[in-house]
VOGU-3710 file (C-alpha; in Angstrom, 3 decimals, decimal comma):
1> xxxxxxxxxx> 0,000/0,000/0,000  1,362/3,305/-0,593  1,464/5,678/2,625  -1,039/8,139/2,877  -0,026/12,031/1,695  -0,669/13,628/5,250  -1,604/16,879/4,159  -4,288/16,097/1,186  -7,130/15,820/4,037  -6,178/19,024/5,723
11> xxxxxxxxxx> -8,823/21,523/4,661  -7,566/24,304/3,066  -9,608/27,024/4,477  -10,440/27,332/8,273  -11,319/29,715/10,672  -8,941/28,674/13,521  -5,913/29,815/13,721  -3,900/26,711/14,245  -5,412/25,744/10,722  -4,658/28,617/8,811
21> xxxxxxxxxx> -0,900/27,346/9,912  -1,642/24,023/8,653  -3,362/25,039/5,518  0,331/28,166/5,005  2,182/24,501/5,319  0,167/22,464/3,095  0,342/24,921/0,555  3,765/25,359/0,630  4,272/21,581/0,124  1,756/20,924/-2,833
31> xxxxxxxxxx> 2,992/23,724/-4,685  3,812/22,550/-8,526  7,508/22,493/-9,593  7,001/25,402/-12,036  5,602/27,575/-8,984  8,918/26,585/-6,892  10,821/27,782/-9,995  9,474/31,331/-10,334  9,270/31,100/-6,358  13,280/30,654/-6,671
41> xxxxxxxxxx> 14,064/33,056/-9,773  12,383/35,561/-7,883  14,002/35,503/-4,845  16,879/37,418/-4,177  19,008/34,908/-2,394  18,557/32,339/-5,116  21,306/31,119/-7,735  19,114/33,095/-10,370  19,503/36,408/-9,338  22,302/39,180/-8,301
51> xxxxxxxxxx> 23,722/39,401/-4,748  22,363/41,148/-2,524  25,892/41,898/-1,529  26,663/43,038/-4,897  26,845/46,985/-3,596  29,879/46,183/-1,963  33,442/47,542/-1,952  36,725/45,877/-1,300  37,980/47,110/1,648  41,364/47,683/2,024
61> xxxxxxxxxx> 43,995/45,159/3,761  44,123/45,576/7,505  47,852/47,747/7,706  49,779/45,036/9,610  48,452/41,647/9,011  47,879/43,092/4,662  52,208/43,396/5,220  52,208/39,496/5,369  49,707/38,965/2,881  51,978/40,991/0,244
71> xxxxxxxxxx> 55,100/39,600/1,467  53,723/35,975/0,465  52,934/37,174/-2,840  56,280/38,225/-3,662  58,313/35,861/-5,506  62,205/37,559/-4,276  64,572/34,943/-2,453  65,658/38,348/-0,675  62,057/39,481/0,764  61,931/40,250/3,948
81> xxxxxxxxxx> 58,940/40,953/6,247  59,480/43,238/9,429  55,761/43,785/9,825  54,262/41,598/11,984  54,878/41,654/15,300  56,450/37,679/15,300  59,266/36,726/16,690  61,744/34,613/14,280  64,517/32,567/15,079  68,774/33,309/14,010
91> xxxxxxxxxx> 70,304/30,037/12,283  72,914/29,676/15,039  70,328/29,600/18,350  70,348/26,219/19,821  67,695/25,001/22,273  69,075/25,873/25,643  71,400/23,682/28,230  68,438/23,078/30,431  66,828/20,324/27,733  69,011/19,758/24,709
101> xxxxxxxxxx> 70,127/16,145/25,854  66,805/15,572/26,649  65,163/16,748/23,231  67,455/15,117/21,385  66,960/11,766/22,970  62,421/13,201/22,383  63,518/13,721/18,617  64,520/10,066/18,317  61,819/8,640/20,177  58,945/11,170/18,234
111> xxxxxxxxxx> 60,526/11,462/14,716  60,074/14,993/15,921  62,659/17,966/13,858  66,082/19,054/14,121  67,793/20,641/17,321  68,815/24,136/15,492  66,287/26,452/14,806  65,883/27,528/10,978  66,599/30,788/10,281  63,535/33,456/9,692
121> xxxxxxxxxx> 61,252/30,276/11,373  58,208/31,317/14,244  59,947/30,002/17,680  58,350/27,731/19,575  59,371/27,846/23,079  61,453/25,063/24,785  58,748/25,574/27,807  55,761/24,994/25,144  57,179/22,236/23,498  58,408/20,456/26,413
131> xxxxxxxxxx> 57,696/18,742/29,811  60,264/18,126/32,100  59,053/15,649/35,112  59,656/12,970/36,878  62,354/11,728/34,708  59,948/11,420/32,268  60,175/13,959/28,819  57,044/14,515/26,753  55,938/17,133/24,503  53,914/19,601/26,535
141> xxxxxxxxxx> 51,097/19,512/24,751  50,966/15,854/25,016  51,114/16,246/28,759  48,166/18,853/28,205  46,026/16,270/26,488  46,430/14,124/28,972  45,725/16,093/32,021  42,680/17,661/30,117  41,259/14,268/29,342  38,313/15,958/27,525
151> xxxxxxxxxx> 37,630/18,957/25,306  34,626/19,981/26,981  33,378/23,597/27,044  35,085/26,446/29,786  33,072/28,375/32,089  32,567/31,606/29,957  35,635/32,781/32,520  37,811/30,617/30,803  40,661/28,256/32,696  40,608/29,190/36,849
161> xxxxxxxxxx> 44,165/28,486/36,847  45,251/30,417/34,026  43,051/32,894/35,115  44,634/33,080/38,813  47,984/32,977/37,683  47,638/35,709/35,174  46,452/37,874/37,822  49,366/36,856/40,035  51,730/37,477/37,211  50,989/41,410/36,263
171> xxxxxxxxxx> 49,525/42,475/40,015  52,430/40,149/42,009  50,979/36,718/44,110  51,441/38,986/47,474  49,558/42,304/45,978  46,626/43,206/48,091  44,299/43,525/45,548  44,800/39,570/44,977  44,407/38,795/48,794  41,277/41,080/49,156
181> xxxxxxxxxx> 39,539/39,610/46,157  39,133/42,683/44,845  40,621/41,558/41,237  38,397/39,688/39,101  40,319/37,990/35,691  38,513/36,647/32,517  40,268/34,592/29,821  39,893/35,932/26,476  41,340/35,811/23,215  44,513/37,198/23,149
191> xxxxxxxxxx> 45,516/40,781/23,631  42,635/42,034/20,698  39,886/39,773/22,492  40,581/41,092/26,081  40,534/44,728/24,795  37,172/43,966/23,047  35,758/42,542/26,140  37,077/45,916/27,916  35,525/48,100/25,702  32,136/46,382/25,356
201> xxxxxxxxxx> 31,964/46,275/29,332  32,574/50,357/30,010  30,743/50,901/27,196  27,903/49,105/29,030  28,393/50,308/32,485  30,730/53,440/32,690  29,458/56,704/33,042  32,051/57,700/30,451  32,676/57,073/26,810  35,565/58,704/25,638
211> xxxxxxxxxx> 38,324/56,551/25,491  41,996/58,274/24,942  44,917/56,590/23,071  48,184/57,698/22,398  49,201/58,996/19,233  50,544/56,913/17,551  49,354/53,439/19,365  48,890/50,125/17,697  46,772/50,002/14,664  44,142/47,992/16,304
221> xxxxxxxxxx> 43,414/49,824/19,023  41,165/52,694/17,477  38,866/50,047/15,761  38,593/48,078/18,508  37,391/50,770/20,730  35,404/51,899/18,473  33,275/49,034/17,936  33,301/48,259/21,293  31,178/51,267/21,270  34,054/53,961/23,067
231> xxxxxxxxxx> 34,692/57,341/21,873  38,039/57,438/20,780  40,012/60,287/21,250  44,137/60,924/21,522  46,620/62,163/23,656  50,173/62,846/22,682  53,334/60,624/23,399  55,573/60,638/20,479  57,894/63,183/19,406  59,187/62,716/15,612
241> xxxxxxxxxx> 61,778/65,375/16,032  63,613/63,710/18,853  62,379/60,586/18,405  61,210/60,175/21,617  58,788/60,623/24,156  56,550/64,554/24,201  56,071/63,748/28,086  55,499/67,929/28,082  53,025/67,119/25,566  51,195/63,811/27,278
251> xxxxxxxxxx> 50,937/65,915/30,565  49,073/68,542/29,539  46,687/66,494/27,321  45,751/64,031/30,084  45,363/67,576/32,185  42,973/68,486/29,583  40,584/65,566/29,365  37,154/65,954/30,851  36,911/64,253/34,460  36,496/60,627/34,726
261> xxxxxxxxxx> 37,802/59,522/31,228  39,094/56,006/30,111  43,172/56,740/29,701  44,938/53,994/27,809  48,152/53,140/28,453  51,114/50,861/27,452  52,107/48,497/30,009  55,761/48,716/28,952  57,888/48,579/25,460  55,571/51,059/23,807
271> xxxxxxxxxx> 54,104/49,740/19,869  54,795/50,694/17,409  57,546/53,544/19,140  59,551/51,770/21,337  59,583/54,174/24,055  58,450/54,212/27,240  57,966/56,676/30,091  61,319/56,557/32,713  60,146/55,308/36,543  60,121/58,894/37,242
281> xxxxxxxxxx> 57,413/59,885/34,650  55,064/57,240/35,456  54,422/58,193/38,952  54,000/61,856/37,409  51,311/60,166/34,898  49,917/58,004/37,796  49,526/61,078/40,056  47,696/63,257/37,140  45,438/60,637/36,336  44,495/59,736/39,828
291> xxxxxxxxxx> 43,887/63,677/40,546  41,404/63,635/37,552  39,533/60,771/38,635  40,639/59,078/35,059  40,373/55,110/35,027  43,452/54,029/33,197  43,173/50,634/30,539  46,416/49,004/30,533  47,765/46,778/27,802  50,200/44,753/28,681
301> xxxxxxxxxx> 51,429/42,484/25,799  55,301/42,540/25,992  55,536/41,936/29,914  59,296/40,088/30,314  60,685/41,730/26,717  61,394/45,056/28,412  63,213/44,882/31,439  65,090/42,045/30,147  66,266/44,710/27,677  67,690/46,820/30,345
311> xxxxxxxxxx> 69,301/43,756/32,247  71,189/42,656/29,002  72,619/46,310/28,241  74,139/46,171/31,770  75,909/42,413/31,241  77,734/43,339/28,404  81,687/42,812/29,059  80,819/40,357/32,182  81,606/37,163/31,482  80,505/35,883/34,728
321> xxxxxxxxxx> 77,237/37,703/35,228  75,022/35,786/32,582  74,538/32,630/35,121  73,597/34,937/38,177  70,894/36,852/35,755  69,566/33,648/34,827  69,242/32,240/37,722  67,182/35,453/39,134  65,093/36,487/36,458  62,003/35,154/37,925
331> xxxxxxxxxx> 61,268/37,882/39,918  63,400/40,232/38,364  62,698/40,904/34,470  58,837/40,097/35,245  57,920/41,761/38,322  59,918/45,470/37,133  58,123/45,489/33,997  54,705/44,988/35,596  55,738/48,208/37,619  53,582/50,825/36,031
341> xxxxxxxxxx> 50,637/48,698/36,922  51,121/47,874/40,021  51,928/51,163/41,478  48,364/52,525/39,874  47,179/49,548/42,003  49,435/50,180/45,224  47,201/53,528/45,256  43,804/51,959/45,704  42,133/53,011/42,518  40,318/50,937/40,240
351> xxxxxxxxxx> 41,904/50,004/36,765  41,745/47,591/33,440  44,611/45,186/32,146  44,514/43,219/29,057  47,089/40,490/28,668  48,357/38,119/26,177  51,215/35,705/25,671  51,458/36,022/21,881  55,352/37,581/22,260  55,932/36,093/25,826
361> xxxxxxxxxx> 55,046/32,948/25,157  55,304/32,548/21,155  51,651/31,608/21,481  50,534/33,783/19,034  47,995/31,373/16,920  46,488/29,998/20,601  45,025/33,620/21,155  45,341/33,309/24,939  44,936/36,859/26,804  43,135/37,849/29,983
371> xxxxxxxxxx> 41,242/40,776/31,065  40,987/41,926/34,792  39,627/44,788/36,184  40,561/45,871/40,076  37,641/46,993/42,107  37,165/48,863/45,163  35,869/46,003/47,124  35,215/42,267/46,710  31,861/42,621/46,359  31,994/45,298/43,461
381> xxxxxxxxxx> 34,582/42,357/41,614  32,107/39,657/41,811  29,162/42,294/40,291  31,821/42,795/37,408  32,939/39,153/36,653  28,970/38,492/36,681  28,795/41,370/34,262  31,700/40,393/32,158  30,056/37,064/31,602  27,326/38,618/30,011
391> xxxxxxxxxx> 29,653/40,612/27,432  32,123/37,096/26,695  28,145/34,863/26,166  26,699/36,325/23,007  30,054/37,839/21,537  32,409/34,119/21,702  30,617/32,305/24,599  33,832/30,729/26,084  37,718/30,678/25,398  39,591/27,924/23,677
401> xxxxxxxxxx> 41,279/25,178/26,237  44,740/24,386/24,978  46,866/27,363/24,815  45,767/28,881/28,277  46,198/25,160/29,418  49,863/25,183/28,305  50,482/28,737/29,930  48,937/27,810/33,323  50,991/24,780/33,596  53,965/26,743/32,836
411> xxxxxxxxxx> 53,619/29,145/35,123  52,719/26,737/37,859  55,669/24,557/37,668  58,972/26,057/38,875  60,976/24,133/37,004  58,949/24,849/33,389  58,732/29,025/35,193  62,407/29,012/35,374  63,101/28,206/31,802  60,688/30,351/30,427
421> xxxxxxxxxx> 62,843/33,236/31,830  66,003/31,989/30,496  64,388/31,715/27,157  63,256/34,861/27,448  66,480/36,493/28,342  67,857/34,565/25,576  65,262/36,018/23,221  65,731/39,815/24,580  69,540/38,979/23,526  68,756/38,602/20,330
431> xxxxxxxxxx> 66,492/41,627/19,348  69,175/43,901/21,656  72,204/42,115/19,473  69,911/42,710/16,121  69,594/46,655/17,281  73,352/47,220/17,643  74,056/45,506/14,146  71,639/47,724/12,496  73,176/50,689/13,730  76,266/49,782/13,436
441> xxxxxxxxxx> 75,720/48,301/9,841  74,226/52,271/9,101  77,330/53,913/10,918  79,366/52,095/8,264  77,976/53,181/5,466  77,253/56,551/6,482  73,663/56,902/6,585  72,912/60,584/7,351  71,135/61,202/10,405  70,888/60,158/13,981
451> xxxxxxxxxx> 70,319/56,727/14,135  71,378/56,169/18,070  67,218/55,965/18,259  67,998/52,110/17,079  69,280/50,946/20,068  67,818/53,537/22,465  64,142/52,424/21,929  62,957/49,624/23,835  61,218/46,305/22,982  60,384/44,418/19,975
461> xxxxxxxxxx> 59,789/47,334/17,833  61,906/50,441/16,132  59,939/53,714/14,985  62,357/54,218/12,293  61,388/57,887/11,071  61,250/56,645/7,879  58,033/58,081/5,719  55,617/56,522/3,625  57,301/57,192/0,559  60,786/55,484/1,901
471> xxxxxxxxxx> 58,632/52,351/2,922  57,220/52,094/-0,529  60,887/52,586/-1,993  62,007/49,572/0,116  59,313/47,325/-0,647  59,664/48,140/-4,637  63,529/48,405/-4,814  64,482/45,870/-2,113  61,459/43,738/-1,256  61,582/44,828/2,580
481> xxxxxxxxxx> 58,059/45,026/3,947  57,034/46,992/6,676  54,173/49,423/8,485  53,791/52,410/6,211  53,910/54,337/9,084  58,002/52,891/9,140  57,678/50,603/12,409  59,940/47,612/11,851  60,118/44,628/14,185  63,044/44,054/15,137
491> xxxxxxxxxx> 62,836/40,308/16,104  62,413/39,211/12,142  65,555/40,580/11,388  68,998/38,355/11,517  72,396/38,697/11,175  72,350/37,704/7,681  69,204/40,320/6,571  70,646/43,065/8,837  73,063/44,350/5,883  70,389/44,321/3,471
501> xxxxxxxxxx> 68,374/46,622/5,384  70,670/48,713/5,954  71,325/49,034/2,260  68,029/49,548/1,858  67,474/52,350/4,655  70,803/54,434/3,578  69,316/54,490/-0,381  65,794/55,118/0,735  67,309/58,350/2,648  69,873/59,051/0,124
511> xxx> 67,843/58,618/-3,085  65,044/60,732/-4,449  61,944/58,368/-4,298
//
């Protein structure tokens, strides 16, 4: 028997309301083909007609990430991308003392790659790729795996370790803001996510909107802001003719700003300049801004690249030191470039911190950041988590496990804690080592101008001076790609590039372009 057609006996006109649903349904179903065929041609959406996205104009690349893009298009064995903010490996860095014997003998018993790093490669950490314990070496993530058992959703807070530690790491494990659970810390992704979640949350539930960033800042922080639904304004910071920092110039803008206003501010090592306020200047910044009732929004995603910087500079010529730096880096390199932060929270106020561990960690495709806001009370913290929860729901509805995973565990175990700083030293070396060539390499050739800016700027970053026009010259004539605005990163340059930028840079400035 065949089955019955369920909707021939349904009546196609009737008064009740439940009916006239049925008989919508039954129509729909016994329409002819040739009906569903001019029902299709005529619908906008269908293969038949033009998009309704048609209108539509190609936006441009986004500044930094488009650098990359172009740079893969380029056919040149000599290209050369300093845009990104990545940092690449030298030919001749080995994996450190503290594992090599026992990642060679993981190599053998994984099939896993070669023990020196290829040159112009992303760095993965010896901390993130390895798990020293109880005589037993695995991969780290294979440890992670294991420990997680399960991929199973986060709270929308994301990783309660990770989450703790981070805390711990920018405010210190003994700051009283910890101990009076007056800090409450989100995971989100990355540095970009936990500004996002930021912005959406004052946007929501401060009594102000305008938002003030330095000029310049990072590329990503006006859009972000602004479609966090902030009111971006600027304040200034850089000076182009000294190539340094307008502190006159900062002062009396933040003096200027109306009462109450969301100040953002560089944790340390400046982007894209490179320079940072001295000790002496942040306590006159913290002091204005505390006067003015401002509520400052830190982002801090270079903690450990910039006071390792200022360690290194003082070891050169002693031998003997390097071991003794090592050994006390944990508290050193970390805790003094938290500084600014914590003395805005030494004070009492209330503040914002985003944080990742893209360049700290080399974790830059786990997007693992965290947002925490300190309150005035425990209370007020738990009101804001509960809050912040209802941003994180509808926007991503919970952070990814793995890489947060991988950073709690590392900065839970001493042993994994204590390399990270070495490599991180080591890594600091590098950029510092990669300044000084550069400026030497331009001293050589006699590049006219004041380069001493090279290795007098701080971080992963140089604000050449170069202009537009110079940028374009060295991307045409030389295939070196970089920010139009001149920012190069100095930790995807080696010792084999560094002459060909510097042939670059003396013909862009020597040359008519």
């Amino acid at each position: 028997m065949r089955p019955p057609v369920i909707f021939q006996t349904i009546p196609f006109f009737s008064s009740s309301s439940s009916d006239r649903r049925l008989n919508t349904l039954a129509k729909h179903f016994l329409q002819t083909e040739s009906e569903n065929n001019q029902n299709m041609s005529a619908s906008p959406t269908s293969s038949h007609g033009d998009s309704v996205f048609a209108h539509l104009v190609r936006a441009p690349e986004d500044p930094i990430l488009g650098v990359t893009l172009a740079y893969n298009k380029d056919p040149s064995p000599v290209k050369l991308n300093l845009g990104v903010g990545a940092y690449r490996t030298e030919v001749t860095m080995l994996f450190s003392v503290f594992c090599y014997v026992d990642y060679r003998r993981l190599c053998e018993r994984y099939s896993l790659c070669c023990l020196v790093h290829q040159e112009g490669k992303p760095l993965v950490l010896n901390v993130v790729r390895l798990w020293n314990g109880n005589s037993s070496v695995t991969p780290l993530s294979f440890c992670i795996i294991c420990r997680a058992r399960n991929k199973e959703y986060l709270p929308i807070t994301g990783v309660a370790d990770f989450n703790k530690l981070s805390a711990q790491l920018i405010f210190g494990a003994d700051s009283p803001a910890i101990q009076e659970s007056r800090v409450t810390t989100v995971q989100c992704l990355s540095g970009t996510g936990s500004l996002r979640v930021g912005g959406e949350f004052l946007a929501k539930h401060y009594h102000q909107r305008n938002i003030y960033l330095p000029q310049p800042t990072w590329g990503n922080h006006p859009k972000v802001f602004t479609l966090a639904g902030l009111t971006v304004q600027t304040y200034r910071y850089y000076a182009p003719a000294t190539r340094g920092l307008d502190f006159q110039g900062l002062m009396e803008d933040l003096g200027a700003v109306p009462s109450g206003s969301v100040i953002m501010l560089h944790a340390c090592a400046h982007n894209p300049t490179g320079v940072d306020p001295t000790p002496e200047q942040w306590e006159e910044i913290r002091k204005l801004i505390r006067s003015k009732a401002l509520l400052p929004f830190f982002d801090s995603a270079y903690q450990a690249m910039f006071c390792l910087h200022f360690f290194a500079l003082s070891i050169v010529d002693h031998e003997h030191t390097r071991i003794y730096l090592h050994y006390g880096f944990a508290s050193g390199s970390l805790d003094k470039d938290a500084q600014p932060v914590r003395s805005f929270v030494a004070d009492g106020g209330e503040l914002l911190v985003a944080q990742s561990y893209a360049k700290n960690m080399g974790l830059y495709g786990e997007r693992v950041g965290a947002l925490s806001i300190v309150c005035k009370s425990a209370d007020v913290a738990s009101k804001v988590e509960s809050q912040l929860k209802l941003v994180i729901r509808p926007m991503y509805s919970n952070p990814p496990i793995h890489g947060a995973t991988i950073v709690a565990a590392v900065l839970k175990d001493s042993d994994l804690f204590n390399e990270w700083t070495i490599e991180l030293k080591e890594m600091a070396d590098r950029i510092i080592s990669m300044r000084q060539q550069l400026f030497d390499a331009l001293h050589a050739r006699g590049t006219p101008g004041d380069w001493s800016h090279i290795i007098k700027q701080i971080g992963m970053f140089t604000f050449t001076g170069l202009n537009s026009e110079q940028v374009s010259f060295m991307t045409r004539e030389y295939h070196i790609y970089m920010t139009s605005d001149g920012r190069i990163s100095m930790a995807g340059l080696s010792s084999k590039t560094v002459p060909h930028l510097a042939d670059a840079i003396h013909a862009a400035v020597t040359k008519a372009v």
